[in-house]
C-alpha positions, -999 to 999 in steps of 0.1 A, spaced: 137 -352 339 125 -345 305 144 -318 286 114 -292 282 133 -275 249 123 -305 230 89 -289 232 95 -256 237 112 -249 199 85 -263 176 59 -250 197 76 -217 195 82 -220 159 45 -226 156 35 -196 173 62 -175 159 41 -180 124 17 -155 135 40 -123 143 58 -133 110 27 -136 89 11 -102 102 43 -82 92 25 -57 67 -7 -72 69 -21 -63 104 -15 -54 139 -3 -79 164 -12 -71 198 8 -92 223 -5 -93 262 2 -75 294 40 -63 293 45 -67 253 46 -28 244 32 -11 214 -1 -21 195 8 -14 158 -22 -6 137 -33 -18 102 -9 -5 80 -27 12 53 2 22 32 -7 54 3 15 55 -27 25 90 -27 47 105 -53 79 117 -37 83 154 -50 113 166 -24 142 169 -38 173 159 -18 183 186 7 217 207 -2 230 239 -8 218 256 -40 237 265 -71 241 298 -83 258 324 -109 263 356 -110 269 382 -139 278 416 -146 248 431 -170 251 464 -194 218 481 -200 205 503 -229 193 536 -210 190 559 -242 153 541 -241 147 573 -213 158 601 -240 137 590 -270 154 626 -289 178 613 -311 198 643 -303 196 640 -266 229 627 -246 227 597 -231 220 596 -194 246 576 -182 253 539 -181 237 513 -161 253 485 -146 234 454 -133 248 422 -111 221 398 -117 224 362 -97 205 327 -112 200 301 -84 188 268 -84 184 238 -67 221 212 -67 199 184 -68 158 171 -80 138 142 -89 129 129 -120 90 143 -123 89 169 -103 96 205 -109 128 228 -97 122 263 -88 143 288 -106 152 324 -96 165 356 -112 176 388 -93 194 420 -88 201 439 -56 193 478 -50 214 494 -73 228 530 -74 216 551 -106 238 573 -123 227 610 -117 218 615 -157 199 583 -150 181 593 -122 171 626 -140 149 609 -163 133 584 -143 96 595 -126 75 582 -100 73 543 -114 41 519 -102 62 487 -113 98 479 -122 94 442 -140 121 420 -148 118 392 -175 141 370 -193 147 331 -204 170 308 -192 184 281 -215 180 246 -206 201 216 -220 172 189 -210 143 207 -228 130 207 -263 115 244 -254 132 276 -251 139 271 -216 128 283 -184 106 316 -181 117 338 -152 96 371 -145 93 391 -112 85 427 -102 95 458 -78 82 491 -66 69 514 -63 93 540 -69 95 576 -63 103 603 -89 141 609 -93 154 575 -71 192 573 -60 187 537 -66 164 513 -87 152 487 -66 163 453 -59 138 426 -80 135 388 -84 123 373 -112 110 334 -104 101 302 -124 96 265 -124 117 241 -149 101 205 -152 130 180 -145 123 159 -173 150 135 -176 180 117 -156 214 131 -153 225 170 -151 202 198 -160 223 229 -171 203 259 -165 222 291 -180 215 321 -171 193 346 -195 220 363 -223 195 393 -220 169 407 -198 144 435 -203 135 456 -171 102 477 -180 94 507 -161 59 512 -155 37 544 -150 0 551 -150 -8 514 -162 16 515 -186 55 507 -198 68 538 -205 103 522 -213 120 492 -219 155 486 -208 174 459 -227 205 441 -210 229 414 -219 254 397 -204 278 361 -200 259 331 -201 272 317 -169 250 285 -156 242 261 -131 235 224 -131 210 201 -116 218 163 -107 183 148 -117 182 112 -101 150 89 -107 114 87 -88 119 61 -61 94 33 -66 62 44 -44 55 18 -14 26 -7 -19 -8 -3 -12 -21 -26 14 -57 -31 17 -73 -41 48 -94 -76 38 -133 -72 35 -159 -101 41 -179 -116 66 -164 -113 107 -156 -145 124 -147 -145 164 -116 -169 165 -100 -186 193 -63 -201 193 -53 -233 214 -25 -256 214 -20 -292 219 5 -289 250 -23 -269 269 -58 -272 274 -63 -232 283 -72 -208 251 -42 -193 238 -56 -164 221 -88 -148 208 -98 -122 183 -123 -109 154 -121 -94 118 -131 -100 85 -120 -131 63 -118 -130 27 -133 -163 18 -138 -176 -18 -160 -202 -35 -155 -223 -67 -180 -247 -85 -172 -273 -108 -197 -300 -123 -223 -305 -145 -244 -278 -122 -276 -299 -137 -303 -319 -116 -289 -355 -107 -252 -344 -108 -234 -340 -76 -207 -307 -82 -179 -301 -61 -181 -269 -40 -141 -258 -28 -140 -227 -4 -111 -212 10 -91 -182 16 -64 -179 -13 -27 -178 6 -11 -200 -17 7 -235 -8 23 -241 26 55 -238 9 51 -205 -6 30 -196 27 54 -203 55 88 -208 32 117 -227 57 90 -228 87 89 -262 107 54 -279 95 50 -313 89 11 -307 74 -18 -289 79 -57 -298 80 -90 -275 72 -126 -281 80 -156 -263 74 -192 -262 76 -212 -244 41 -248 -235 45 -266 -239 17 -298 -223 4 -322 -213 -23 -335 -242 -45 -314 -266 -21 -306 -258 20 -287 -272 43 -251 -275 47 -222 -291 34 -187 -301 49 -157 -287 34 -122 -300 41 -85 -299 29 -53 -318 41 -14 -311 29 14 -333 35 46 -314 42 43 -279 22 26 -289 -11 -9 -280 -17 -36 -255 -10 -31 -246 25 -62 -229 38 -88 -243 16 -113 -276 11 -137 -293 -10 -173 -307 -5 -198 -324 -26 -228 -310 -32 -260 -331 -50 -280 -310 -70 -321 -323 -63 -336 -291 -80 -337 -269 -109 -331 -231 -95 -303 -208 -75 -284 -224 -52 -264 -201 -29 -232 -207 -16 -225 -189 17 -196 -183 39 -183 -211 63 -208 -208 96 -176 -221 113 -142 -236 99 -110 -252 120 -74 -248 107 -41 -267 118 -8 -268 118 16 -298 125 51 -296 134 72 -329 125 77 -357 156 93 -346 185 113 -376 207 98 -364 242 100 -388 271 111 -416 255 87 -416 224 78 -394 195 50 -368 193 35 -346 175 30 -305 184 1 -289 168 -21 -258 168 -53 -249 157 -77 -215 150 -111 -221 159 -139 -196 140 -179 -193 143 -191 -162 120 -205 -137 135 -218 -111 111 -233 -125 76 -222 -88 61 -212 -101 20 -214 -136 37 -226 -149 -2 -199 -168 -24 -216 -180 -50 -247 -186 -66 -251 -217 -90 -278 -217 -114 -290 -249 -118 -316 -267 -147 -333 -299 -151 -363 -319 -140 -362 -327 -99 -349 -357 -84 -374 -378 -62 -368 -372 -27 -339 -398 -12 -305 -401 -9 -288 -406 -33 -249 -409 -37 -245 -420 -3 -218 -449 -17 -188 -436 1 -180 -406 -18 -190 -384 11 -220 -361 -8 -239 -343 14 -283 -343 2 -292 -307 4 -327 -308 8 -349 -299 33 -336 -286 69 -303 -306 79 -305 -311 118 -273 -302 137 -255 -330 141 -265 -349 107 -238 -368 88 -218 -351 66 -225 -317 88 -194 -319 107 -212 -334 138 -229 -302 153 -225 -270 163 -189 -271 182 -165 -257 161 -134 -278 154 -153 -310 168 -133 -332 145 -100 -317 146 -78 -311 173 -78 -280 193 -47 -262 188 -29 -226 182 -3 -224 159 -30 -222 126 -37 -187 135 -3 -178 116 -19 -187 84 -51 -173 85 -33 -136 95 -3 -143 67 -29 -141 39 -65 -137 43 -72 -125 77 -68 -95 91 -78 -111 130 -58 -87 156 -54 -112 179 -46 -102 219 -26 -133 221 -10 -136 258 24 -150 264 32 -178 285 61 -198 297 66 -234 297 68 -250 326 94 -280 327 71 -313 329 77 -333 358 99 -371 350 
C-alpha cells in the first residue's frame, strides 16, 4: 500500500495557495458544508473621531457675583450677594484631530430677597466665559449657553449650561481650566439690561490626548476584461473549481516599433516574483501561456509565455515576438485565453518520484477595456512572407491567422500545451484577480498497491 500523505501535503499546499492569496483581496467561497461566503472587502479609510470611552473629568467652584449692576443709583444699597457653584466637565481622554466637547454650568440657585426685588420678567439669562487651555496658542476655549424665561421677582435664577468645542491639537495632557470670570446677562425686551460679573478659583481638568490610529487601507476591487476560469489538478481528471471576474492584465513593448523589426510584446498580470508571491510555499516552478490577438495595421495573434525555476522571476507573466510588416497602429489586446501552473518539488510515490501540479484555465468572456496597448509603427511595408521564421519563435501578423497555425498556441482549447491542473488559481487571486471561485472540497482516496 502506498502511503496516500505523500500526495496529499503538496497537493494540499497547492490548493491552500488560494484561501491564502485571497485574504484581503476577495471572497472565497468554499462548497456545500464550508459556511460563510465573505464578500469583496472594500475597506474605506475613515478618520477615527471617538474618543476612548471613560468617565469625564470635572471641577467645581464657588463664584461671587457683582449684583450692584441691578441698582445703577450710586446711593442705592446693594441687593444682597450672589453666590454661584459653577462645574467645568470634560472628556478624561481624545484623539489627536478631533475635537473635545467642553461644558460650563450652574444649578437653580436661590436669590437673595434684595436680589429678587430688582430682577423683572427676564426673556434670556446667558452665560459666557473662557476657559484657558495649556495646548493652544489662542485664548482658550469659548463656552456660552442660555436659560429662561424667567418671571418677574424669581425665588431662584435658573440653572444654565454654557457649551464649547476645544480642538485637540497635540499629544499628551490638555489642561483645560476653568473660566477665572463669567458674565451672566439678563435679558428683557431684546435687550441686556444688566451684566453680572463673577470670578472665582481657577480649578481645571486634563485631557490625555493619544495619536490618530493609522486608517486601514483601501482595497480596490481589480477592473479589466472578465475571463471564465476553470481549476484542475494533476491527481484528478474532474474540474476542481470554476469561477469569473475581472483580470487586471498589462502590456509592455520593446523594439525598434519600425517596419522589418520584430519587437517583443510581454503581457501579464503584475504579482511580483514567486518568492515575494508565495514567500515559504512549496513550488518547485511555475509556467504561463497565452494567446494575444492582434489588430489594426497587423492581425492575428501571437503566443505569449513565461517559465520560473524555483521562486525567482516574473510569476504570472510572458513574452512573444511580434514582426512588424506595416507602417500604422497595432493594437495589443487582452489574452483570448492564457494557462497558469504551479509545480510542487518531486514526491517519492510508489517507488519513484513525481511531480504534483495545478493549473487555472481562462477563455475571456467580455472584451470590456480588453486594449493594452497600441504601438505606433513607421516605415515602408515588408513584401508579404515570412520572415524570421529561423527558430526565434516570431509569430507573422498579417492577414487572418487560422486556429490552429504555428505559433498560435495550437487552437482554440485553452491550456492545450500545458498541463491541466489546479493549484495556479492561488496566484492569479493573490495579486491580479479577483475570481470568487466556488471551489468544492474533496477527499483523497488512498490509491490502491
Amino acid at each position: 500500500m502506498h502511503n496516500s500523505r505523500t500526495l496529499t501535503r503538496p497537493l494540499l499546499r497547492l490548493s491552500g495557495l488560494a484561501a491564502a492569496a485571497t485574504a484581503g483581496i476577495i471572497g472565497l467561497s468554499a462548497g456545500a458544508g464550508a459556511g460563510t461566503t465573505p464578500g469583496n472587502p472594500v475597506i474605506s479609510a475613515v478618520p477615527h473621531v471617538a474618543a476612548a470611552a471613560s468617565a469625564p473629568q470635572t471641577v467645581t467652584e464657588a463664584y461671587s457675583c457683582d449684583t450692584s449692576v441691578l441698582r445703577p443709583s450710586q446711593s442705592a444699597p446693594s441687593p444682597g450677594d450672589l453666590d454661584l457653584s459653577l462645574t467645568l466637565t470634560a472628556p478624561a481622554t481624545g484623539i489627536e484631530g478631533t475635537s473635545a466637547n467642553v461644558t460650563l454650568g450652574f444649578p437653580a440657585t436661590p436669590l437673595a430677597s434684595g436680589v429678587s426685588a430688582d430682577i423683572p420678567a427676564l426673556d434670556s439669562i446667558t452665560l459666557s466665559g473662557t476657559g484657558p487651555v495649556n495646548a493652544t496658542a489662542g485664548p482658550g476655549v469659548a463656552l456660552r449657553g442660555s436659560g429662561g424665561p424667567v418671571t418677574a421677582n424669581p425665588a431662584e435664577l435658573p440653572a444654565v449650561t454654557a457649551t464649547g468645542t476645544l480642538p485637540l491639537t497635540a499629544v499628551g495632557t490638555t489642561a483645560v481650566a476653568i473660566p477665572p470670570q463669567i458674565r451672566v446677562n439678563l435679558s428683557a425686551g431684546g435687550k441686556v439690561i444688566a451684566g453680572l460679573i463673577c470670578g472665582g478659583n481657577e480649578g481645571e481638568v486634563k485631557i490625555n490626548v493619544t495619536a490618530a490610529p493609522t486608517p486601514p487601507p483601501v482595497v480596490v476591487p481589480p477592473t479589466g476584461p472578465v475571463y471564465t476560469c476553470t481549476m484542475s489538478d494533476s491527481f484528478s481528471s474532474t474540474t476542481q473549481g470554476q469561477g469569473s471576474g475581472p483580470i487586471p492584465f498589462v502590456a509592455r513593448v520593446t523594439g525598434h516599433r519600425t517596419t522589418g523589426s520584430t519587437d517583443r510584446v510581454s503581457v501579464g498580470v503584475d504579482v511580483g516574483s514567486a518568492a515575494a508571491a508565495l514567500g515559504g510555499s512549496d513550488i518547485a516552478g511555475t509556467a504561463f501561456s497565452a494567446v494575444v490577438p492582434v489588430t489594426g495595421a497587423g492581425h492575428g495573434s501571437i503566443t505569449v509565455k513565461g517559465a520560473t525555476n524555483a521562486k525567482t522571476g516574473q510569476i504570472f507573466a510572458g513574452s512573444g515576438s511580434l514582426f512588424l510588416r506595416a507602417q500604422g497602429i497595432y493594437r495589443i489586446w487582452a489574452p483570448k485565453w492564457f494557462t497558469f501552473t504551479a509545480y510542487s518539488p518531486r514526491v517519492k510515490y510508489g517507488g519513484k518520484y513525481i511531480t504534483i501540479s495545478s493549473t487555472l484555465s481562462c477563455a475571456l468572456s467580455s472584451k470590456t477595456d480588453s486594449v493594452l496597448s497600441r504601438l505606433a509603427v513607421t516605415g515602408k511595408a515588408v513584401p508579404v512572407a515570412t520572415p524570421g521564421s529561423g527558430g526565434h519563435g516570431e509569430t507573422s501578423v498579417n492577414g487572418a491567422v487560422p486556429a490552429g497555425a504555428p505559433n498560435t498556441g495550437g487552437g482554440p482549447r485553452p491550456g492545450s500545451d500545458l498541463p491541466m491542473v489546479f493549484g495556479g488559481a492561488a496566484l492569479l487571486l493573490l495579486g491580479g484577480g479577483g475570481i470568487v471561485y466556488a471551489a468544492r472540497r474533496r477527499r483523497l482516496g488512498q490509491p490502491a498497491a
